[in-house]
C-alpha positions as CSV (number, residue, x, y, z in Angstrom):
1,X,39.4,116.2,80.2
2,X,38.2,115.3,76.4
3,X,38.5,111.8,75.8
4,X,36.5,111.4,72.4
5,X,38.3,112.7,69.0
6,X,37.3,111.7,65.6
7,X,40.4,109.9,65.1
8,X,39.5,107.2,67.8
9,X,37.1,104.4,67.5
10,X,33.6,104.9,69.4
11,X,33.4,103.6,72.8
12,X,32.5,100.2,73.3
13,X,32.7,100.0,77.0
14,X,33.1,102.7,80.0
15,X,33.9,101.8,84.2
16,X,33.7,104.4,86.3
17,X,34.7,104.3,90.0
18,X,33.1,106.4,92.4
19,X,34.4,107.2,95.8
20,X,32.5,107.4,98.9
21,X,32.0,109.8,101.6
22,X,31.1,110.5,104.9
23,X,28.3,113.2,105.4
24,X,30.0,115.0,108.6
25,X,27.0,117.0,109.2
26,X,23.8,119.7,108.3
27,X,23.8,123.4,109.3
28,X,20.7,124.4,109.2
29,X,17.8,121.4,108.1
30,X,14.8,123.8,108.9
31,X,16.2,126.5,106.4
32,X,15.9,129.6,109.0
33,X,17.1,131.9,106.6
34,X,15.7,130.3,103.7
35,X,18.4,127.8,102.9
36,X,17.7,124.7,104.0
37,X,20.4,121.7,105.1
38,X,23.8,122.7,103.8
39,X,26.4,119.9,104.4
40,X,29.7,118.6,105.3
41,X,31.2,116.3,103.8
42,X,34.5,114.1,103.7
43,X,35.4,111.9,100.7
44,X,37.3,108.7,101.5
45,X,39.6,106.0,99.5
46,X,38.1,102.4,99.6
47,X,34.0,101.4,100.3
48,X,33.8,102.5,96.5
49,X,31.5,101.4,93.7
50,X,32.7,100.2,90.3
51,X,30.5,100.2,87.4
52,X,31.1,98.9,83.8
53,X,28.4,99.8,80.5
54,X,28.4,98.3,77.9
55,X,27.2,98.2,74.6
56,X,24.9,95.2,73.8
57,X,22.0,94.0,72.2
58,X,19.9,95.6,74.4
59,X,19.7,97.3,77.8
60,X,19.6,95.4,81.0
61,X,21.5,95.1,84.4
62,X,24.0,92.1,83.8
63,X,25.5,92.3,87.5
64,X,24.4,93.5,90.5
65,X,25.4,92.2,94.2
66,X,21.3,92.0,95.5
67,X,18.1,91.9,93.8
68,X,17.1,95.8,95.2
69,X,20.4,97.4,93.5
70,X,19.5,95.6,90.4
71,X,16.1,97.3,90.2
72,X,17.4,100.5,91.1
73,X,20.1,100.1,88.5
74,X,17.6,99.2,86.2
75,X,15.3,102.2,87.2
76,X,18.1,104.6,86.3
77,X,19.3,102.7,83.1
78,X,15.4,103.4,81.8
79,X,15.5,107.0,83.3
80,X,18.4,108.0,81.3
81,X,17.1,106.2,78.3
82,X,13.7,107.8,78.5
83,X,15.6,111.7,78.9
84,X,18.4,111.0,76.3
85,X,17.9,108.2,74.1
86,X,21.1,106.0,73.4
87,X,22.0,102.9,72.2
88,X,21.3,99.3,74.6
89,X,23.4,99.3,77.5
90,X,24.6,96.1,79.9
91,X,25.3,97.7,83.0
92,X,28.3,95.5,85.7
93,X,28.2,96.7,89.0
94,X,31.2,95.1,90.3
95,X,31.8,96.7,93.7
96,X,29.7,98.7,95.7
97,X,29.0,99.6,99.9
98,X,26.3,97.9,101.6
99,X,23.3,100.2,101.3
100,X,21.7,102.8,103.8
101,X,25.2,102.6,105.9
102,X,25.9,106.3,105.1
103,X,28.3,106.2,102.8
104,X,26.4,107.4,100.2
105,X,26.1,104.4,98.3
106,X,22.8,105.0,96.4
107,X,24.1,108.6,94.9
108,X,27.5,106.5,93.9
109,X,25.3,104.5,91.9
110,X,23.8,106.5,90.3
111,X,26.3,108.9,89.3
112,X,28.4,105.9,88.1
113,X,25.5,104.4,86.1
114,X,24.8,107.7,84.3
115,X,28.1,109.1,84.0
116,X,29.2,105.5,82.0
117,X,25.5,105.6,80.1
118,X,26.5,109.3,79.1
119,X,30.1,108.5,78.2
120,X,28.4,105.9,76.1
121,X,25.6,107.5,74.4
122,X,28.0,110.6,73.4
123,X,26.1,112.9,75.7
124,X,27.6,115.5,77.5
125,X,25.9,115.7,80.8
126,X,27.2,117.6,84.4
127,X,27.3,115.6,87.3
128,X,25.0,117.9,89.0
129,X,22.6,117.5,85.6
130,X,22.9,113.6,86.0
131,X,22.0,113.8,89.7
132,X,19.2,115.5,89.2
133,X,17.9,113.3,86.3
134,X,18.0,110.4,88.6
135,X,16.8,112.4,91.8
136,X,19.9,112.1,93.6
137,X,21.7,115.8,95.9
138,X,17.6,117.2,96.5
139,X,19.2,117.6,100.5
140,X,22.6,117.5,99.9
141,X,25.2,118.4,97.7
142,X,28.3,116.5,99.1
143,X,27.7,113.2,96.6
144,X,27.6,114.8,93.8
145,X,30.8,117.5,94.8
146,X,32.8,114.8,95.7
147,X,31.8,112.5,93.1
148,X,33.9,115.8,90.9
149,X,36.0,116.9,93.3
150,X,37.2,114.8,96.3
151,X,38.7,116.4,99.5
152,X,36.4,117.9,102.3
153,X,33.4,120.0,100.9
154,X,30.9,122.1,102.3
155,X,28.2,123.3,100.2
156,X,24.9,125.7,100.7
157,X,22.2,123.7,100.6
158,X,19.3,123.7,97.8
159,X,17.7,127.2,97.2
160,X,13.9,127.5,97.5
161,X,11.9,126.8,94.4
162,X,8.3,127.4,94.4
163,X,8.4,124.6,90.9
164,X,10.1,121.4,91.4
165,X,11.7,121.3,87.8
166,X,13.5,124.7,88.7
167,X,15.0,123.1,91.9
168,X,19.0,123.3,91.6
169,X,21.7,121.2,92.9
170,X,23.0,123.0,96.0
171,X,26.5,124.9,95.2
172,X,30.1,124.2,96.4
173,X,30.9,126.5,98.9
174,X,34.6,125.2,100.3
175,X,36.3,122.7,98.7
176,X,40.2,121.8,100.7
177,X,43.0,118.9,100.3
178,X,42.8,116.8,103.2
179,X,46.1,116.3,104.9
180,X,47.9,113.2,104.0
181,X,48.6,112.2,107.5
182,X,44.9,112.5,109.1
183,X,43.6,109.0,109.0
184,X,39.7,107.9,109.6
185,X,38.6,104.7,111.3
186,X,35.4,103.4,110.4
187,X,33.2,101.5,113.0
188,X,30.1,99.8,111.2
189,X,27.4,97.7,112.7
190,X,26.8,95.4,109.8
191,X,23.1,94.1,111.5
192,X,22.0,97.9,111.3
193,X,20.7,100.2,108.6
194,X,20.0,103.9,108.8
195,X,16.7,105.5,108.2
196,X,16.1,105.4,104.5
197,X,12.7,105.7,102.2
198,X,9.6,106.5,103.9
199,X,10.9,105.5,107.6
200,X,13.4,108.2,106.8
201,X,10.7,110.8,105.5
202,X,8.2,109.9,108.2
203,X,11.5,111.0,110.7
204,X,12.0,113.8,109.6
205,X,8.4,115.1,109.2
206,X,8.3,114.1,113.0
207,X,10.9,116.3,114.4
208,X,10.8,120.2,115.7
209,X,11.9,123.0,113.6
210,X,15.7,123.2,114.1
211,X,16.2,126.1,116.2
212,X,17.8,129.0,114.6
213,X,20.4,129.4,117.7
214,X,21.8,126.2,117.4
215,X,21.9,126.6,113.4
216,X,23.9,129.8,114.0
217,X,26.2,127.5,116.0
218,X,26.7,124.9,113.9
219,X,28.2,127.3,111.0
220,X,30.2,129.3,113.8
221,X,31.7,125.9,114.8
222,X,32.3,125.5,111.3
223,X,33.6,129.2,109.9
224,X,35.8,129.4,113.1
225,X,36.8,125.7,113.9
226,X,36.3,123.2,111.5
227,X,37.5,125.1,108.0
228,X,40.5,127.3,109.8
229,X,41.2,123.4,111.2
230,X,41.9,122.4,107.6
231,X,43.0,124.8,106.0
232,X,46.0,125.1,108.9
233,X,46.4,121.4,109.5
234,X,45.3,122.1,113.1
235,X,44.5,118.5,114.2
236,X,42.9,120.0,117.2
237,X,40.8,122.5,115.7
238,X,39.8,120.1,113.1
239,X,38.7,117.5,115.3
240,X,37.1,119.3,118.2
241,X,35.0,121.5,115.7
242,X,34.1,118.3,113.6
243,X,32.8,116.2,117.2
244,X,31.0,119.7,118.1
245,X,28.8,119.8,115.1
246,X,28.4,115.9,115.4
247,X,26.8,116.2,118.8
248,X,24.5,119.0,117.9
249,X,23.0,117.7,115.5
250,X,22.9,113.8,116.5
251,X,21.4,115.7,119.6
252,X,18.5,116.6,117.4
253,X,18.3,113.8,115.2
254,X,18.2,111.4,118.3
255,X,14.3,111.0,118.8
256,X,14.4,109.3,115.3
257,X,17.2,107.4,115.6
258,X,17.3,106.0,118.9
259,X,20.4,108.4,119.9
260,X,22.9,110.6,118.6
261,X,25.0,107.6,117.4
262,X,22.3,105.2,116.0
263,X,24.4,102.0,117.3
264,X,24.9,101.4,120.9
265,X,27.6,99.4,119.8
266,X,29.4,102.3,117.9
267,X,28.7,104.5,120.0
268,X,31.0,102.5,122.5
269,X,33.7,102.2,120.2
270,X,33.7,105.7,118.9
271,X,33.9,106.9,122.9
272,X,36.2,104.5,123.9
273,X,38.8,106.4,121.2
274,X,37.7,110.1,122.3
275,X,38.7,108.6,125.6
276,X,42.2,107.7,124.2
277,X,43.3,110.2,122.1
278,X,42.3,113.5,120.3
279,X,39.3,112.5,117.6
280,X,37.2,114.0,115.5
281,X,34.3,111.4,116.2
282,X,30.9,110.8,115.1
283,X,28.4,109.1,112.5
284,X,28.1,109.6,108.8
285,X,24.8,110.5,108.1
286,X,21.9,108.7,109.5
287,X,24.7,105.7,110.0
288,X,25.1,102.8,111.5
289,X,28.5,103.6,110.3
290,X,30.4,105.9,113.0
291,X,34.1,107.6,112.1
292,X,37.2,108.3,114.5
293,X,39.8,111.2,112.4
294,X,42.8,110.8,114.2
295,X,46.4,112.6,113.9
296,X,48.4,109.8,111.9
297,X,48.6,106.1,110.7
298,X,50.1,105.2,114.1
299,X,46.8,107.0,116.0
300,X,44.9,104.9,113.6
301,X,46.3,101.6,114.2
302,X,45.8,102.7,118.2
303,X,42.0,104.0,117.7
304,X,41.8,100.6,115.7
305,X,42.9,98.5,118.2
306,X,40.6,100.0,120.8
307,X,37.7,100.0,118.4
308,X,37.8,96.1,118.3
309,X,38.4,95.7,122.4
310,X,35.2,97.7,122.8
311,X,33.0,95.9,120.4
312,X,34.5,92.2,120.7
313,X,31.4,91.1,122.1
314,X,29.6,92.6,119.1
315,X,30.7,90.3,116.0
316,X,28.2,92.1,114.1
317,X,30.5,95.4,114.1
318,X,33.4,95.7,111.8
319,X,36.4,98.6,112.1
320,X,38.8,99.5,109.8
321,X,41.1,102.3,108.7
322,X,41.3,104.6,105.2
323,X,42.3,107.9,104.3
324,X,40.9,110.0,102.5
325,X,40.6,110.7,99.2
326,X,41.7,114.3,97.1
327,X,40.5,113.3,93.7
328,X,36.9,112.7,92.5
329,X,35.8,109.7,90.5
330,X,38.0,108.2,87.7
331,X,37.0,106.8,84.5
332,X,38.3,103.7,82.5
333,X,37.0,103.7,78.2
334,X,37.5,100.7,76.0
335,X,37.7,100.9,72.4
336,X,38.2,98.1,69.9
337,X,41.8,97.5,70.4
338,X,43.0,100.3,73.6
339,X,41.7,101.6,76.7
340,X,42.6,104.7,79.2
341,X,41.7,106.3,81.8
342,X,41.2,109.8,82.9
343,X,39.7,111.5,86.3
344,X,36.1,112.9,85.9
345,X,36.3,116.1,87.8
């Protein structure tokens, strides 16, 4: 949606909030036919990250909740100054997810940060174009999609290139409205963090080709189980094909990260639920943060319930509930004397 005319003021200020997601899963991460990774992905309401630029007298990161999201703010704000020039920019970041939980939290960033910086500097820039600028989406797509789209996204993976600079952003394959009434759970183990930076490259440099037998699996769970799922509201279908995927591949991510749920203790809690009602259960990409989708807000409050019973011994673990979230990011502009709002995608 346009929001700049030459009848209204220039922008002095732009907030963007970007929504979160939980990476449900890769197809195929040792590309057997060519195409590497390919992903699942879920976006979800809450766990968020709100940024605010603004003009100013010159560029700097006014805000940031910890000293390493202030450098990588700052690390992006000189990125996109160095590819596209602009005025000075004060960058806010007002909320944002713990980092390296899996929820995506460093692609939010930067998608918020250079969408606002682009809004500002009248360019007009793709998410996919801004991810790539800041070296976000080179395994998967689903932060960028949802950052657009919202819903539950599948997309293909990134395409060989034999030249970095011609590598692409991989493409959106399935996009569907979750149903209303599905709720998600969210166990986190707030002591942990998942495999990020070189720990996470030296991981995945350690493990065995991903055999093409169980990649072939993984999509057949998803063409035939997960999507029709969905796309039927067939809680059952949905939630068995979703756990299916998540123990293949936590089965082969497990040398690495001590298991295929990275936290003992949410590991307990997510089982404890499967043990209690129909879930779709796992962990969001290399976690600690595990999910439960159950049937309905009453499941939830149940899964919830059992959740905390199974990790009261853990005070490090938090659970909670949200839903998910159909739209992508949305975007706040000020001028001198109004202000509005639009979605991004």
């Amino acid at each position: 949606m346009p929001i700049d005319s030459d009848r209204l003021a220039p922008l002095s200020a732009v907030t963007v909030d970007a929504p979160a997601r939980l990476h449900l899963g890769f197809l195929d991460p040792s590309a057997s036919l060519g195409r590497a990774f390919g992903s699942i992905g879920l976006v979800i309401d809450g766990r968020g990250t709100r940024v605010t630029a603004r003009l100013a007298e010159r560029s700097h990161v006014a805000q940031a909740q910890s000293d390493a999201q202030r450098a990588r703010a700052a690390m992006y704000l000189d990125s996109l100054h160095d590819a596209w020039g602009g005025p000075p920019v004060a960058i806010d970041i007002e909320q944002a997810p713990r980092s390296h939980c899996g929820l995506g939290s460093g692609t939010q960033l930067a998608l918020a940060v250079g969408t606002a910086f682009a809004r500002l500097a009248g360019v007009s820039a793709a998410t996919g174009a801004i991810a790539q600028l800041l070296g976000r989406g080179a395994r998967s797509g689903i932060g960028a999609l949802g950052f657009d789209h919202g819903g539950l996204i599948v997309d293909g993976g990134p395409a060989r290139s034999a030249r970095p600079q011609d590598a692409r952003m991989p493409p959106l394959l399935f996009r569907q409205p979750f149903p209303d009434a599905w709720r998600v759970v969210l166990i986190d183990d707030t002591g942990r963090e998942g495999l990020h930076g070189d720990e996470e490259r030296r991981g995945l440099a350690a493990l065995p080709p991903f055999p093409q037998a169980l990649a072939a699996h993984l999509s057949h769970l998803l063409l035939m189980r997960v999507l029709p799922g969905i796309a039927e509201q067939d809680f059952d279908a949905f939630a068995d094909g979703v756990s299916a995927v998540q123990q293949t591949i936590g089965e082969y991510f497990a040398p690495v990260q001590g298991g295929v749920i990275s936290s003992p203790a949410v590991e307990r809690a997510l089982h404890a639920i499967a043990n209690q009602q129909k879930a779709g259960i796992g962990q969001t990409s290399w976690g600690p943060v595990g999910f439960a989708i159950v049937r309905s807000a009453h499941a939830a409050q149940h899964a919830l319930a059992v959740a905390r019973e199974a990790t009261r011994d853990s005070p490090s673990v938090v659970c909670s509930t949200t839903v998910a979230r159909n739209r992508g990011a949305t975007l706040g502009v000020e001028r001198s004397a109004r202000s509005c709002k639009v979605d991004v995608g």
